[in-house]
C-alpha positions in Angstrom: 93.3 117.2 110.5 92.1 113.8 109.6 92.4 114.7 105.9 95.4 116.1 105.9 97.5 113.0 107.6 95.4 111.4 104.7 98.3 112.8 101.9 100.8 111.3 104.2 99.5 107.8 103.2 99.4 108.3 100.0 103.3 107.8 99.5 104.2 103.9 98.1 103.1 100.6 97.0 103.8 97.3 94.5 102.2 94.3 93.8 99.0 94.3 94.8 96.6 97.3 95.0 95.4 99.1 97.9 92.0 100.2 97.7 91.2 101.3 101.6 93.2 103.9 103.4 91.9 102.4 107.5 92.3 105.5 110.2 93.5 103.9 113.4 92.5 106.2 116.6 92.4 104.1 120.0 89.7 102.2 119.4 88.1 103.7 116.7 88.9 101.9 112.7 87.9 104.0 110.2 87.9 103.6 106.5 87.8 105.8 103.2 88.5 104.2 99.7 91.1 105.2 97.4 88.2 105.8 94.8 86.5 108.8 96.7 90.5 110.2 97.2 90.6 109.7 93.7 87.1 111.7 92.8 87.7 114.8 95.3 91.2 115.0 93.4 90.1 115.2 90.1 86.7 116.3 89.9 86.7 118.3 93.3 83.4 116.3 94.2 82.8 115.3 97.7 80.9 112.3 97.9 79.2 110.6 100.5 81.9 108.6 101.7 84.6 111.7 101.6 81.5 114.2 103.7 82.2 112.0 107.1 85.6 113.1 106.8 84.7 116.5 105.3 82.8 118.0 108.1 85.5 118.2 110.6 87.6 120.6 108.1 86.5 124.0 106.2 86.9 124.7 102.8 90.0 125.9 103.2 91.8 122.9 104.7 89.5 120.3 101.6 90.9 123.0 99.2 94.6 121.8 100.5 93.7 118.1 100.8 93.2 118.5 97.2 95.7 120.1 95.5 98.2 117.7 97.5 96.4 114.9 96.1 97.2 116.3 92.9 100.5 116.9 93.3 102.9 115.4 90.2 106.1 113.8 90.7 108.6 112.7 87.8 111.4 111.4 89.7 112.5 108.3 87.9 112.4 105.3 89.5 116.3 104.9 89.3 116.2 108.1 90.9 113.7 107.2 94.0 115.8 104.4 94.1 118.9 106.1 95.0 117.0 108.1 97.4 114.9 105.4 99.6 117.8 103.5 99.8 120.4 106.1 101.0 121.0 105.5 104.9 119.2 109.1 106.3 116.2 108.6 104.0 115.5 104.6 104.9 116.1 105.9 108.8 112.9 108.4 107.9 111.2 105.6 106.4 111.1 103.2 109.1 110.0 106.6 111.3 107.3 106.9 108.7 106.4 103.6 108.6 105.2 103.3 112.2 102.5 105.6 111.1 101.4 104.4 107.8 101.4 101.0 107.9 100.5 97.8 106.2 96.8 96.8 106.9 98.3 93.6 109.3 99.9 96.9 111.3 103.3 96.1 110.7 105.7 99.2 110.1 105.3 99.9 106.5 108.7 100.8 105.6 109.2 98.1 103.0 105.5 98.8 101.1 106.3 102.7 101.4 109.5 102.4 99.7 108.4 99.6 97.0 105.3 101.5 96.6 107.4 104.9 95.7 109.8 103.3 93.3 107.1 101.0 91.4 104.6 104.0 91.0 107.9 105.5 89.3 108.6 102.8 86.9 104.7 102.7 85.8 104.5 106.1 84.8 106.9 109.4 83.7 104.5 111.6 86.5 102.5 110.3 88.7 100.5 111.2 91.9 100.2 110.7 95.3 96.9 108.6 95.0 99.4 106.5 92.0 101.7 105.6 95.3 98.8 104.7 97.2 97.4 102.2 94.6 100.8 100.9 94.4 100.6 100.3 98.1 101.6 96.4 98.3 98.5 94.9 100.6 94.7 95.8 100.4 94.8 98.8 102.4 97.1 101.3 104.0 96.9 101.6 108.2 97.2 105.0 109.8 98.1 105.2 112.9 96.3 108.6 114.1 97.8 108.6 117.3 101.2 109.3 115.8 99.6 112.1 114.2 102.0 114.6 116.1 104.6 113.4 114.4 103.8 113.6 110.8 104.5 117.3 110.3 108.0 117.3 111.4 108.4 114.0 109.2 107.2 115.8 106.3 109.5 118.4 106.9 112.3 116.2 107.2 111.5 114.2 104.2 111.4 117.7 102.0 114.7 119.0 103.3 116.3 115.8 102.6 115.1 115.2 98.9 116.0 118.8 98.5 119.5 118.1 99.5 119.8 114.7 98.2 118.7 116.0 94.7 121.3 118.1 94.7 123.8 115.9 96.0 123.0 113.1 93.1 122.7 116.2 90.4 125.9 117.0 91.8 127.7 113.2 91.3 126.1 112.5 88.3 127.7 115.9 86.8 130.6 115.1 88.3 131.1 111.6 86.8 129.8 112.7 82.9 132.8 115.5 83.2 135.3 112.8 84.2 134.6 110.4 81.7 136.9 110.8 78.6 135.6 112.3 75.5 135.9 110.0 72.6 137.4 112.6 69.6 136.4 110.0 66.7 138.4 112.8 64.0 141.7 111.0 65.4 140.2 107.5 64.7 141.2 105.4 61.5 139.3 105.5 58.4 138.4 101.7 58.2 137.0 102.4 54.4 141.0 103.2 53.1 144.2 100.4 53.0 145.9 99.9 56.4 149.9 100.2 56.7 149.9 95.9 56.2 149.6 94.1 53.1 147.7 91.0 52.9 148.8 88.1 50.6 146.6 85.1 49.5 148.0 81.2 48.6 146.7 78.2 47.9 147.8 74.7 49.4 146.6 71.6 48.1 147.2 68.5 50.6 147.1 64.7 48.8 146.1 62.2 50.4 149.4 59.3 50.9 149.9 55.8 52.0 153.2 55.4 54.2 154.6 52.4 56.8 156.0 52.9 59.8 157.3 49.2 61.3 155.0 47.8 59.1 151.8 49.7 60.0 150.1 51.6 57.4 149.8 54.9 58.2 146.7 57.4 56.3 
């Protein structure tokens, strides 16, 4: 269990770079690095960081743990865009951000959702451990007693990109079929003579003395 609200962490970040994800339960305040996240991920490798963590969950559940971690997203970041900042998906956010939080322990609604978008703009596919990098502030709080609620998040947070991709799909379909169709057959040929004739003269001004009243006018 205490790896698997682990992947729920590893959703956004921007200017900085998180390198601790900090487990908060009562009073204990653990810590795993990004790095060993990073490692199991790609090379499968427990090390002796990750094994604390490891011994309370069988192979099966590490197995999991890993191939969430290595999970590839290529939502655009005009896309995640649209979708943190529709109204439903910024009221999961702040739900979400009571439980992954910024190191201070504020609700890390504004780091998850700058996190998302700027993990988007840095790369065409990117991972979960991408968006935890991208986490704005050295480390990412979790609040473990929330831990309850993290399932039904995630399951609320699927359904809705589910529906909002569709429903953005959906617009931007709808507004490239409205949008008139230039037929560039009908347009004139700029290379031939146009209906209007065009004639060319020549004035030549003088220069003159003149009075007006006496006054000497140029």
């Amino acid at each position: 269990m205490s790896l698997g609200i682990l992947s729920i962490a590893l959703k956004p970040k921007p200017a900085q770079s998180a390198e601790k994800v900090y487990i908060i339960y009562g009073p204990l305040n653990l810590s795993l690095s990004i790095d060993s996240l990073k490692t199991f991920a790609e090379t499968g490798r427990v090390n002796d960081e990750l094994k604390f963590y490891a011994r309370f969950a069988d192979d099966k559940a590490m197995a999991q743990l890993r191939k969430v971690l290595q999970i590839r997203s290529n939502l655009s970041p005009t896309f995640v865009s649209q979708l943190t900042y529709a109204p439903i998906s910024e009221d999961f956010l702040q739900r979400l951000g009571r439980i992954v939080q910024t190191e201070s322990g504020l609700n890390g609604f504004h780091a998850i959702r700058a996190a998302w978008i700027l993990s988007a703009s840095r790369a065409q596919s990117y991972t979960l451990i991408d968006i935890l990098r991208n986490y704005p502030t050295h480390g990412v709080r979790i609040d473990f007693a929330n831990i309850q609620r993290v399932k039904q998040l995630l399951l609320t947070l699927v359904n809705y990109r589910n529906a909002a991709t569709r429903a953005i799909a959906q617009e931007e379909q709808a507004e490239a079929a409205s949008e008139p169709k230039s037929d560039f057959s009908q347009l004139p040929n700029l290379l031939k003579p146009g209906a209007f004739s065009v004639t060319r003269c020549t004035l030549k001004l003088k220069r003159f003395m003149t009075t007006l009243k006496g006054t000497p006018i140029r």
